[in-house]
Phi, psi and omega in degrees: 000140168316332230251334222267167191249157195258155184312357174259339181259011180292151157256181164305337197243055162264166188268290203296329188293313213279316196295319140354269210281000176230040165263335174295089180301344162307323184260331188279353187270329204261352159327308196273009161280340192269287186310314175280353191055032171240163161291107189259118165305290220188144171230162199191097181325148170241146209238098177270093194283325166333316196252051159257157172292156143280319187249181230254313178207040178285173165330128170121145196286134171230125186263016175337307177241100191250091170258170175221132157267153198314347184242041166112310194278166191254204189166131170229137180229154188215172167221153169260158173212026156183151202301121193219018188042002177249026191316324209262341196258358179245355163275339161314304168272351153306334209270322209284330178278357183271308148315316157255030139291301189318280211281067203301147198297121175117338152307152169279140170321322203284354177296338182280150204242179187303146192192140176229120143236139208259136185228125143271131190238163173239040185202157196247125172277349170238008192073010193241018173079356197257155167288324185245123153270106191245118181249165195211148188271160167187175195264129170343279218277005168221077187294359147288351159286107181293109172323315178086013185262014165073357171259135172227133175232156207211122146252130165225143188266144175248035151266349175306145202218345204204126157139173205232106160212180209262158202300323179298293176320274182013267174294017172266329178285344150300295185307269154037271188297337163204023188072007176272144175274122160208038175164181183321301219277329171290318207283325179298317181286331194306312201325301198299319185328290184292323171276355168285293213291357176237053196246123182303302153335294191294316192320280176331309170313317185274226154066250169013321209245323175293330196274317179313293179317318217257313191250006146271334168301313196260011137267332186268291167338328197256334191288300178314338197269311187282351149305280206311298192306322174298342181283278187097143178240133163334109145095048201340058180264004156210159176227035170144189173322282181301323188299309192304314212268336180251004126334280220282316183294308216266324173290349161234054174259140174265189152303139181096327179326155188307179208243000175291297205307262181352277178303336172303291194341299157338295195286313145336292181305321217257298192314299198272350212215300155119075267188104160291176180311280212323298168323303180315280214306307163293002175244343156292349190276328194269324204276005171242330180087031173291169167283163184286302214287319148333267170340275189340286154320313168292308170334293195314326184276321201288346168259355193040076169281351174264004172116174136320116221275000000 
């Protein structure tokens, strides 16, 4: 599809470039060092296949870089790049699905071990400026009273401005937000960057993974649209989802309108709605207020039913 950006034009804070390249426990262990401000011996991919995606950015948890470290805990980190307002109720169901990884039937409660999950965002999700938001459960009425269940979820933002971190986070926070190299550990993620994009492999993968992606979506277009026609909408000015929406486009269009509109229109009946000629043609005839014979002519040139000029 146009909107999808091509493996060259990926940054780090693409899902698919950052998962790349940090699946590579080299570059992701001193990320989660940089952010928690801790010391990690080793780290180690966990591998879920349950919670993988199918598609390039469909629905749904996908745990790529889901690790553990030598004393146990565990840490998932993903990045976001647009505000979708449900950030805190989808690190929620990160976190529920990361505990029943763990906590396999016949286990005791107390085997779940200390879990962080990290969201990087390029947008400030509470509005307060900081680089970190880091949360922990704890009690109203003695808020200094810890809950104790060992889960942290920690946002950060790289629009951040307030808050005391370290010269490394910094420059991770930097590269993150616009690609400048300004030390070892960026210059090291640009290296990995330019090497997904010039690996024959990853190139094919993605291509692959975008294409996939491509055809659940216009299946969930085409499922919605034979939803909708079962529904049925009154005096029949929409036949689903999608009919409504090139419906809705075509009802505001006047009389007269640029002869572009018009063929969008077409294209919409015929793209979005799988709409034969016969049909396009009495519904541009009625909602432009064309001759049949008019309506007609434009189809036949906007599908190019007569060939090739």
């Amino acid at each position: 599809m146009a909107d999808r950006k091509t493996l060259d034009e990926l940054t780090l804070m693409d899902d698919y470039m950052f998962a790349q390249v940090m699946r590579d426990t080299r570059h992701l262990k001193p990320l989660l060092e940089y952010i928690l401000q801790i010391k990690i011996k080793k780290i180690e991919l966990i591998e879920l296949q349950k919670t993988k995606k199918e598609g390039y950015d469909s629905k749904g948890v996908r745990l790529d870089l889901y690790v553990t470290d030598d004393a146990g805990a565990v840490y998932n980190v993903e990045v976001q790049t647009s505000n979708k307002r449900n950030l805190p109720k989808r690190m929620r169901y990160y976190q529920s699905i990361i505990d029943i990884s763990i906590l396999t039937p016949g286990m005791e409660y107390g085997s779940l071990k200390k879990s962080f999950v990290i969201f990087i965002c390029n947008y400030d999700e509470y509005g307060r400026d900081r680089y970190l938001y880091t949360f922990e459960n704890t009690c109203r009425e003695e808020p200094d009273l810890k809950f104790g269940d060992e889960s942290y979820k920690v946002v950060v933002n790289t629009k951040g401005k307030k808050g005391d971190i370290n010269g490394h986070l910094r420059e991770v926070l930097e590269y993150l937000e616009d690609g400048s190299v300004t030390g070892d550990y960026s210059r090291e993620l640009d290296e990995a960057v330019k090497a997904v994009k010039s690996s024959e492999e990853r190139r094919l993968e993605y291509m692959l993974l975008v294409t996939r992606d491509n055809e659940m979506r216009a299946e969930g277009r085409a499922e919605g649209i034979a939803e909708g026609r079962a529904e049925g909408i009154a005096e029949g000015r929409a036949e689903g989802r999608a009919e409504g929406r090139a419906e809705g486009i075509a009802e505001g269009i006047a009389e007269g309108k640029a002869e572009g509109e018009i063929i969008g229109a077409i294209k919409l009946y015929h793209d979005e709605l799988g709409l034969v000629p016969e049909e396009i043609v009495s519904r541009i005839a009625v909602r432009f207020s064309l001759r049949e014979d008019a309506a007609k002519k434009y189809v036949e040139e906007t599908l190019h039913l007569n060939g090739p000029d």
